[in-house]
C-alpha positions in Angstrom: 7.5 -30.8 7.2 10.3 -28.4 7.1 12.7 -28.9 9.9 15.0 -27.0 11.9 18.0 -27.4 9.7 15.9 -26.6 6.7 14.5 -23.0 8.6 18.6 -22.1 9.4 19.7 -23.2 5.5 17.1 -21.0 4.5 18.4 -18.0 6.6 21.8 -19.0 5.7 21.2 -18.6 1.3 19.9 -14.8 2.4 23.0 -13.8 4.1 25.2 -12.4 1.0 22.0 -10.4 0.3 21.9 -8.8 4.1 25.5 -8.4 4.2 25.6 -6.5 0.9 22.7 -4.0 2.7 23.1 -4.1 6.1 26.2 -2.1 6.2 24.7 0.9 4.4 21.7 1.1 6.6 21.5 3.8 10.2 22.7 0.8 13.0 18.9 1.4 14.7 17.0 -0.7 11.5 17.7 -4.5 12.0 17.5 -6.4 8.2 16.8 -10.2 7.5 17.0 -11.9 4.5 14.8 -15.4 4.2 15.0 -17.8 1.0 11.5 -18.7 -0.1 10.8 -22.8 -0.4 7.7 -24.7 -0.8 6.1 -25.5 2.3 6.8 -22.0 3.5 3.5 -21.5 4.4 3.8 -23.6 7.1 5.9 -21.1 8.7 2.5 -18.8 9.5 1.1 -18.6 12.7 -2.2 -19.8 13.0 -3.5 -15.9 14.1 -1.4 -14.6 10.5 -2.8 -17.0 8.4 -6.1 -16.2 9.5 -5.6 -12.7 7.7 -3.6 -13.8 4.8 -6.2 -14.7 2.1 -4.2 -15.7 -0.8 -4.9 -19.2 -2.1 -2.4 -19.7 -4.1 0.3 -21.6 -2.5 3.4 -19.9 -3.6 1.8 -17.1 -1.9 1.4 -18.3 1.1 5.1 -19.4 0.9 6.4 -16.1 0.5 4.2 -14.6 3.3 5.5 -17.2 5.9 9.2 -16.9 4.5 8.6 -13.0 5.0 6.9 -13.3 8.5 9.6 -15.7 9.6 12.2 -13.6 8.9 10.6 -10.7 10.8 9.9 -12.7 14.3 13.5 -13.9 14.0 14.1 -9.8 14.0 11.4 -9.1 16.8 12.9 -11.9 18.7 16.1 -9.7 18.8 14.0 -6.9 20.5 12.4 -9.5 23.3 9.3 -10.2 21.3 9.7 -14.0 19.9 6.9 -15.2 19.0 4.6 -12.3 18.0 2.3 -12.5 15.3 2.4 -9.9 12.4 -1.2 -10.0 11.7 -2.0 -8.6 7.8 -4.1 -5.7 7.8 -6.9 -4.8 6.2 -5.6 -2.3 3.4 -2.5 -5.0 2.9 0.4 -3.7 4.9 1.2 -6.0 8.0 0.5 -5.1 11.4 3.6 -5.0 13.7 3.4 -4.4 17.7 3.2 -1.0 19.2 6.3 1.2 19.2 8.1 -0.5 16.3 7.3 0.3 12.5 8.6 -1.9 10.1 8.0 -4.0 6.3 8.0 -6.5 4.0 8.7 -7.3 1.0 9.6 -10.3 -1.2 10.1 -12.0 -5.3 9.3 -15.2 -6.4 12.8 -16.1 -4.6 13.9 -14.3 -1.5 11.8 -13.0 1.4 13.1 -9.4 3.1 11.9 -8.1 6.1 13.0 -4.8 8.2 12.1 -3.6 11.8 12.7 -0.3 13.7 11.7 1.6 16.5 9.1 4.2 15.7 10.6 6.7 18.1 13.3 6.8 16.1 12.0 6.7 12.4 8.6 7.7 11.2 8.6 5.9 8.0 10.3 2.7 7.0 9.5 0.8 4.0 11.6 -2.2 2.0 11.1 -4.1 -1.5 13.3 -6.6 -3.2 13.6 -7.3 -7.0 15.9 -10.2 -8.8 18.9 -8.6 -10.5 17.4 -8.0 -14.3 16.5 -5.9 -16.3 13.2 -4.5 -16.2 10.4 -5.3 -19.0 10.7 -2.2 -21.6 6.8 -1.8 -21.4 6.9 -1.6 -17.6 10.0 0.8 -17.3 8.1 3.3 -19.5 5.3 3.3 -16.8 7.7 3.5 -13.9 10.3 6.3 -15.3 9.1 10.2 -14.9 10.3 12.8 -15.8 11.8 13.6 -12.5 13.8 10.8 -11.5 17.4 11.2 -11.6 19.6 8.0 -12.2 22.7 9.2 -12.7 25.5 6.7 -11.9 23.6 3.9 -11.8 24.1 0.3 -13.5 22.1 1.2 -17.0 21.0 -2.4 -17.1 19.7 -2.5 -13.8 18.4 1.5 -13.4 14.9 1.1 -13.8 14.1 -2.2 -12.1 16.0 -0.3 -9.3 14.1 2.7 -9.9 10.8 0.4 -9.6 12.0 -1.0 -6.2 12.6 2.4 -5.0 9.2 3.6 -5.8 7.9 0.4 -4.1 9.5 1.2 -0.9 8.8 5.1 -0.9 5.2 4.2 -1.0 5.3 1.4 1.9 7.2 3.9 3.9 5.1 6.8 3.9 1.5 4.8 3.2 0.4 4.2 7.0 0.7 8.2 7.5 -0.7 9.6 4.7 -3.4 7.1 3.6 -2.9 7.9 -0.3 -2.6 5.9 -3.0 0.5 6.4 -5.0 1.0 5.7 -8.5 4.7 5.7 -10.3 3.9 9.2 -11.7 3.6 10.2 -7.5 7.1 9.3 -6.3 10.2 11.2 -7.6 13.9 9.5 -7.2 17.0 11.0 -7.1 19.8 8.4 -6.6 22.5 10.8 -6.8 20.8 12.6 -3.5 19.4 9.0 -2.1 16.4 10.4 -1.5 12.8 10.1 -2.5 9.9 12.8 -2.7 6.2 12.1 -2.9 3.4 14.8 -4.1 2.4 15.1 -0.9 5.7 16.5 0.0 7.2 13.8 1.8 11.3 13.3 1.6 12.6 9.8 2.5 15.9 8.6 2.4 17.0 5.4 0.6 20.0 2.9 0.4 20.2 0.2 -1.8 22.1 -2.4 -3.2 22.1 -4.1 -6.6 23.3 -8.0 -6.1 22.9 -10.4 -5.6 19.6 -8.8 -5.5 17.7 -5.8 -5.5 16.9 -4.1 -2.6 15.8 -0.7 -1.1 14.8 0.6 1.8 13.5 3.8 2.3 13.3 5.5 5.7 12.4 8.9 7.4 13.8 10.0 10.6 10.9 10.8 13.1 
């Protein structure tokens, strides 16, 4: 069993990724960064792992590293100890008046909270810091996007990242299913646009890992 010293080394390897990030996000979205270990799945509550159905344990791992590091953020709002139940259609259930997301790699676990009053959409992903699979970025790149001034090694693994988030962000609204070809990106704006006309924001950083989060004032 993993014990408390583990849980806080844990916390401690994610905290070059959240100070890279946390500085460019609006002060009302909290951030916590979580390295994934076996035996993470230990870390589920009995009521989450009941709607988790992933067998595989590396899975399971990643989804307790994740949900850890997003009680450890509701516990800053007065709610330690609440459950973030997975939903049917995937994205995780979090308690009324907050909106937040997951995300994680086969590495690090990211998690992000905010108040619902103040932001409509909020959605997060994290990617290692490589280059993305040729045969993948030609899927993921439209048209559209704009990547101007970005690391060229690094632009469409971002690009995919930022996609990721713009959909988690605006899912739970709309109810649509968005491929690549859907979400437009324009890092030189920070901003991303969906075809059913929604505008997020984004910030992001590139290292020691990917991450983006995309968010929508209410």
């Amino acid at each position: 069993m993993t014990g408390t010293g583990g849980a806080e080394d844990r916390t401690m390897a994610g905290r070059p990724l959240r100070d890279a990030l946390a500085p460019l996000l609006p002060p009302a979205i909290r951030l916590a960064c979580r390295a994934i270990r076996p035996g993470d799945r230990a870390l589920l509550l009995p009521e989450e792992a009941a709607t988790i159905p992933f067998r595989k344990d590396h899975m399971r791992d990643a989804s307790g590293a994740a949900r850890h590091a997003a009680r450890e953020l509701l516990a800053e709002v007065g709610l330690a100890g609440t459950p973030i139940l997975k939903a049917a259609g995937g994205a995780p259930v979090w308690p009324r008046g907050l909106i937040g997301s997951l995300a994680h790699d086969d590495d690090m676990a990211v998690a992000t909270i905010a108040s619902a009053a103040t932001f409509a959409g909020l959605g997060i992903d994290v990617e290692p810091a490589e280059p993305l699979a040729q045969e993948v970025a030609q899927i993921v790149r439209t048209a559209g996007d704009v990547l101007d001034g970005v690391d060229e090694h690094l632009a469409n693994r971002l690009l995919f990242a930022a996609k990721e988030a713009v959909y988690k962000a605006v899912f739970l609204r709309d109810q649509i299913i968005l491929g690549f070809e859907d979400v437009a990106i324009d890092f030189t704006r920070g901003e991303g646009r969906t075809r059913a006309g929604r505008c997020v924001q984004l910030v992001y950083c590139l290292r020691p890992r990917i991450v983006v989060v995309a968010f929508e004032p209410a």
